[in-house]
N, C-alpha and C positions, 0 to 999 in steps of 0.2 A: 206392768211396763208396756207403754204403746212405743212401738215403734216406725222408723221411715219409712214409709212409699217404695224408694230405691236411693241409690246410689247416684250421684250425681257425678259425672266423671268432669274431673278438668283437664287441660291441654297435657299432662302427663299419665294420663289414666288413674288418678289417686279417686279414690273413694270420696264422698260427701267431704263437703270440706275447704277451707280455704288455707293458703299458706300465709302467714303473718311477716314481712321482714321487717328486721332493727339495723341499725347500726351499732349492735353492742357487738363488741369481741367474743370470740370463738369460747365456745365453752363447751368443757365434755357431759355436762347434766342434763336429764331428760325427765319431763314431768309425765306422768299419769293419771288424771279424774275419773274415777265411776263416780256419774250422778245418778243414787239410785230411787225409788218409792221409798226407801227409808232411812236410808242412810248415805252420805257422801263418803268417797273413801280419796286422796292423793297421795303417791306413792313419786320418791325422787329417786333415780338410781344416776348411774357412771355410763359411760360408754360401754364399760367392760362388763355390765351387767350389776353390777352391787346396788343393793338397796340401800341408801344412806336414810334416808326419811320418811316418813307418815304420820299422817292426821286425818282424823275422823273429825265428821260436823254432821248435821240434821241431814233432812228429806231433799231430795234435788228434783222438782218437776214443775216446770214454768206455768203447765197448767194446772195446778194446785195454786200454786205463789209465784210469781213471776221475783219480785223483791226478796223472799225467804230463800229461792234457789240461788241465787245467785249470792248473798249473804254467805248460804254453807259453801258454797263453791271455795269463794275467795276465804272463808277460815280453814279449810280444809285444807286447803294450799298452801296458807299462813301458817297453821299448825305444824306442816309436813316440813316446811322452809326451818321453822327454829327448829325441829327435831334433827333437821341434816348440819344444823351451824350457818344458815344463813342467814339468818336475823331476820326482820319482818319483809324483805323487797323492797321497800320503798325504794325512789328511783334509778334501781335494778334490773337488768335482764337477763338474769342467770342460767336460763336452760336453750340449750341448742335447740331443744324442739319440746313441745308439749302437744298430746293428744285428748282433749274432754270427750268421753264415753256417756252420754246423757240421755236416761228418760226423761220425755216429753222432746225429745227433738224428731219429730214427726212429718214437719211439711218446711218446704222452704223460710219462710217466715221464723220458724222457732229458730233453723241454724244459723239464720241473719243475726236475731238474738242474742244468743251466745258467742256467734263469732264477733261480734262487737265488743262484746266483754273481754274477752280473750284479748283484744287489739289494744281496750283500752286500757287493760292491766298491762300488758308488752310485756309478759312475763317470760317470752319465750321469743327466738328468731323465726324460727317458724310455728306455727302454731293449726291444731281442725279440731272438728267437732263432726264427731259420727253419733249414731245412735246405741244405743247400751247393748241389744241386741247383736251389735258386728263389732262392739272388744267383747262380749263375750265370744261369739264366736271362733275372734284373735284368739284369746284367750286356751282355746280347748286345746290346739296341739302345736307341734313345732312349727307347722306350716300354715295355717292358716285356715286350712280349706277345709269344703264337706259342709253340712248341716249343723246347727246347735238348737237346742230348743230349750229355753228359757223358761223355768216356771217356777216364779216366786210369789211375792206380793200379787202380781201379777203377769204375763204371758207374753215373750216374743219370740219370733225366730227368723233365723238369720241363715243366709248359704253361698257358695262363693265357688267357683270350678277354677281348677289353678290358672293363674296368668288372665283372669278375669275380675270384671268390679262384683261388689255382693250387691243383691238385694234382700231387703228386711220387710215384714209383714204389716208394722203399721195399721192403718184402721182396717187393712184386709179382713183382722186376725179375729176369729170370733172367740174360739175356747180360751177364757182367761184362766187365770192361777187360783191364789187361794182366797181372795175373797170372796170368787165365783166359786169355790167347790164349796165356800162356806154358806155360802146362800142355797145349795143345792142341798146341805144337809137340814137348812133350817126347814125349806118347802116339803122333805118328806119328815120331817116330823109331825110339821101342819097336815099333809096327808093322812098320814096315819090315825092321828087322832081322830079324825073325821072318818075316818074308814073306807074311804076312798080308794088309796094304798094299804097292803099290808102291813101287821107292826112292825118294830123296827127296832133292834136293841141302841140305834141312835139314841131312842127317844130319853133314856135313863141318863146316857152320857152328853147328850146338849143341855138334859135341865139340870145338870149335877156342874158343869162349866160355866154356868151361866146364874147358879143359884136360887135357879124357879121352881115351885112348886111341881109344874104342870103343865101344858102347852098352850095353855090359854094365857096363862100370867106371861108364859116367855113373847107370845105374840104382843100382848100389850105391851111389853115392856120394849118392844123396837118400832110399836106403829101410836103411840099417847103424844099427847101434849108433851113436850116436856123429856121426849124418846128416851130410851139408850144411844149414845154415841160409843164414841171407837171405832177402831178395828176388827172386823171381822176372821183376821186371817189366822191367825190360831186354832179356830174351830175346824179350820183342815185336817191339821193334825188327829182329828176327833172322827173326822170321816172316815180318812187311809188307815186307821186305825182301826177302825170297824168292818172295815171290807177286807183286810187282812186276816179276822177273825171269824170272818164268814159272813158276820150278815147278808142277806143277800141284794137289801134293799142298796147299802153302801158299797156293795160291791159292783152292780148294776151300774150306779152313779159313775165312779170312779173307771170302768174298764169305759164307758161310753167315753169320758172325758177324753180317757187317754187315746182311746181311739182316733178321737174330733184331732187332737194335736198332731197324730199322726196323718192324717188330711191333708194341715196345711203345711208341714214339713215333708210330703213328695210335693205340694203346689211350690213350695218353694227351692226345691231341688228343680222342677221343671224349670222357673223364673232363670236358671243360671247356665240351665244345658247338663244336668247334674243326673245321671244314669248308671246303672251297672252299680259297681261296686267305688264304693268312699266311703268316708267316715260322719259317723252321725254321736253328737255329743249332746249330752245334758246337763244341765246347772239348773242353780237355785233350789231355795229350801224347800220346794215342796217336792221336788227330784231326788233329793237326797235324806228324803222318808225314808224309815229301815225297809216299809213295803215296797215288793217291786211291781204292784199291782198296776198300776196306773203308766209305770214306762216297759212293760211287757205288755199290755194294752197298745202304747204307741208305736214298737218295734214290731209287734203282729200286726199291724195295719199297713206300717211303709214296706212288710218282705211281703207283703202280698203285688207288690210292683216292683220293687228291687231287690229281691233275695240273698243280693250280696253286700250290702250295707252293713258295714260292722259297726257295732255300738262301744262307748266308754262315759266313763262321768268324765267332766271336767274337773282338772283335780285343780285349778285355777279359779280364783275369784276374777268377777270382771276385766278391776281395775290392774290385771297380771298381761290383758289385753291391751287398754291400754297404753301400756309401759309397754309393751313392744310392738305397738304401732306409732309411738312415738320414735322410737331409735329406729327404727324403719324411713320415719317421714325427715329424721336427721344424717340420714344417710348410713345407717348401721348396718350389716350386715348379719340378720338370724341366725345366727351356728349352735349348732346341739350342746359347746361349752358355754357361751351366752345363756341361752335359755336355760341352763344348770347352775348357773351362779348365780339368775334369777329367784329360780327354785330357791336353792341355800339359803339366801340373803334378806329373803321375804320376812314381816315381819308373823305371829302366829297367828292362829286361828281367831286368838281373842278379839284382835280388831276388830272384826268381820261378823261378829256374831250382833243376831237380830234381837 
């Protein structure tokens, strides 16, 4: 997940973003987009917080597919509309406000993009586009604020001091997610075998994933005519999983990783005025590994400058974000029984699984 530069503040202090108006009539519905590296997710709720609908559709990121993002977007939306009883939208304006949470919205230009689509869909009277990194960060708690640090597919993080805009990491960010820890485990296995590095109980468990003999055959089989494709990011799981168990080579990998992210989440607590004690949250699949090697790596790194940062997972998906900077941007007020009827109303885990 690359995320934004920063925040671009308009004449009201809103975050990235622009507001969309219609002349359709008042309506109490509020839309929600996580467009993610893998999956798109819309969620339709009530003023009052209720979930009425969701749809799931492919991969959302402009710099992969500019055509294919925008494709899941709009079925994702479609999908989420006939699940609430709205029928397809056709020329419709049914939500008071909708928020898109998107990887690849990076630089001015991408949220030009998107907010065009938005406009020409007129799905909504008001309508922004932030980057997926600041709904997750919505996302993490009643309030909004504090640190998040994202690590999925790939790496963002986001932070925000109360009654202030966020800024997000964007091409700042160097430690990515899991297809970078999956390329970390490939190189020490090439290490090893060469004797360069030490061996490495990796080495049994990448060629046993991967169906190779040997680390020559797995080498050719990602650098031939002809390569392996896919995804890489499964073979994370094969790291944190080894450095849980001691290896020492996958363990080395993993606390340095966690460390690096710990890095750019005080650079980004600095970005915001963000000191002393707040909340620091985490999401994504490769955070909520059973190991807690890698996010006890990044919490040992930021109390080495802020001692009193308390940590939590986000027990929210993105697009939970979202959905309440939506009813934010439509004038709602965040109250603790809102954001519980949120909770309730959500739909399970199923959706959301990679």
């Amino acid at each position: 997940m690359k995320t934004a530069l920063k925040s671009v503040l308009d004449r009201n202090g809103a975050e990235q973003g622009s507001a969309v108006q219609s002349g359709a009539e008042h309506t109490n519905l509020v839309l929600g987009i996580d467009g993610g590296n893998t999956k798109t997710i819309a969620l339709i709720a009530d003023t009052s917080g209720r979930v009425l609908g969701w749809g799931r559709a492919g991969r959302c990121n402009i710099y992969v597919s500019r055509s294919g993002s925008l494709e899941a977007l709009e079925t994702a939306v479609l999908r989420a509309s006939q699940s609430a009883g709205l029928g397809d939208l056709e020329g419709q304006t049914p939500f008071l406000a909708a928020t898109l949470s998107a990887a690849g919205a990076d630089w001015p230009e991408d949220f030009e993009v998107m907010q065009e689509e938005l406009n020409r869909w007129n799905w909504a009277q008001r309508a922004e586009v932030v980057n997926d990194a600041v709904g997750a960060l919505r996302a993490g708690s009643l309030e909004g604020n504090g640190v998040t640090v994202v690590c999925g597919t790939s790496a963002g993080i986001a932070a925000r001091a109360p009654g202030g805009p966020a800024w997000h990491t964007s091409y700042w960010q160097e430690p990515e997610g899991a297809e970078e820890l999956a390329q970390q485990a490939l190189r020490a296995v090439y290490r090893a075998d060469l004797g360069i590095d030490p061996p490495t109980s990796l080495t049994a468990r990448v060629l046993a994933h991967y169906g190779t003999p040997n680390a020559e055959a797995l080498l050719h089989s990602f650098t031939r005519r002809g390569r392996r494709g896919g995804r890489l990011g499964r073979l994370a799981r094969v790291l944190l999983d080894e450095a849980q168990a001691g290896d020492p080579t996958s363990l080395r990998l993993v606390q340095k990783h966690g460390a690096s992210l710990g890095d750019y989440a005080l650079a980004a607590a600095r970005k915001v005025g963000l000191a002393g004690e707040y909340l620091l949250t985490t999401s994504g699949g490769v955070m909520r590994h059973p190991s807690p090697i890698l996010r006890e790596a990044l919490l040992a790194r930021v109390h080495e400058q802020h001692p009193g940062v308390a940590w939590q997972p986000s027990h929210h998906e993105p697009v939970f974000g979202a959905l309440l900077r939506a009813l934010e941007l439509g004038g709602v007020p965040i109250t603790p029984t809102l954001f519980q009827q949120l909770e309730d109303t959500c739909p399970d885990d199923s959706l959301f699984v990679t």
